[in-house]
N, C-alpha and C positions, 0 to 999 in steps of 0.2 A: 504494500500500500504506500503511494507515495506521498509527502507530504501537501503538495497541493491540493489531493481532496480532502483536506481537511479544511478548508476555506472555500468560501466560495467568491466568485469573483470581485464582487464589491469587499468585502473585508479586505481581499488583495490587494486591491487599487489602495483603501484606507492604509493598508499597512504599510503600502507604499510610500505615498504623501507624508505617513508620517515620520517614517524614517529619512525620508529627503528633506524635511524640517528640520529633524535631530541633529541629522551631518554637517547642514549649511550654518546651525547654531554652534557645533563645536569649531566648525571653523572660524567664522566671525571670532569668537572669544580664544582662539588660541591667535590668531590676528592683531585682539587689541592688547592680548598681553605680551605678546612681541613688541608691541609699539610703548608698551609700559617698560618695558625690559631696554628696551634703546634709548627711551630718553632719560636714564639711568634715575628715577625718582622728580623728576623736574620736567611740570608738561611744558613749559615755557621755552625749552632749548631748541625744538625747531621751530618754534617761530620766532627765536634771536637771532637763530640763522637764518632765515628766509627775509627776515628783516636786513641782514646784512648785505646778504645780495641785491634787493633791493636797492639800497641805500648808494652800493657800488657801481650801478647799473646808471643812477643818476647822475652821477659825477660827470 
């Protein structure tokens, strides 16, 4: 017996959708904690440097 009859198609589709939720949520958050992890405690640090460029760009 194989596992897909044990569901029927709409559950499948659901369990789909929700697992493609789950995945795209642990991405984002492994995402922003890279982005926490890079601006080493300081959310300010790319936008001093982006300000920098900026500022250079004017000159």
């Amino acid at each position: 017996m194989s596992v897909l009859n044990v569901f029927n198609n709409q559950e499948i589709t659901f369990l789909f959708f929700l697992a493609m939720i789950v995945i795209i949520w642990i991405v984002m958050v492994g995402a922003y904690i890279q982005l926490v992890r890079q601006d080493n405690g300081n959310p300010y640090k790319r936008l001093q440097v982006e300000d920098n460029k900026l500022c250079r760009t004017d000159l």
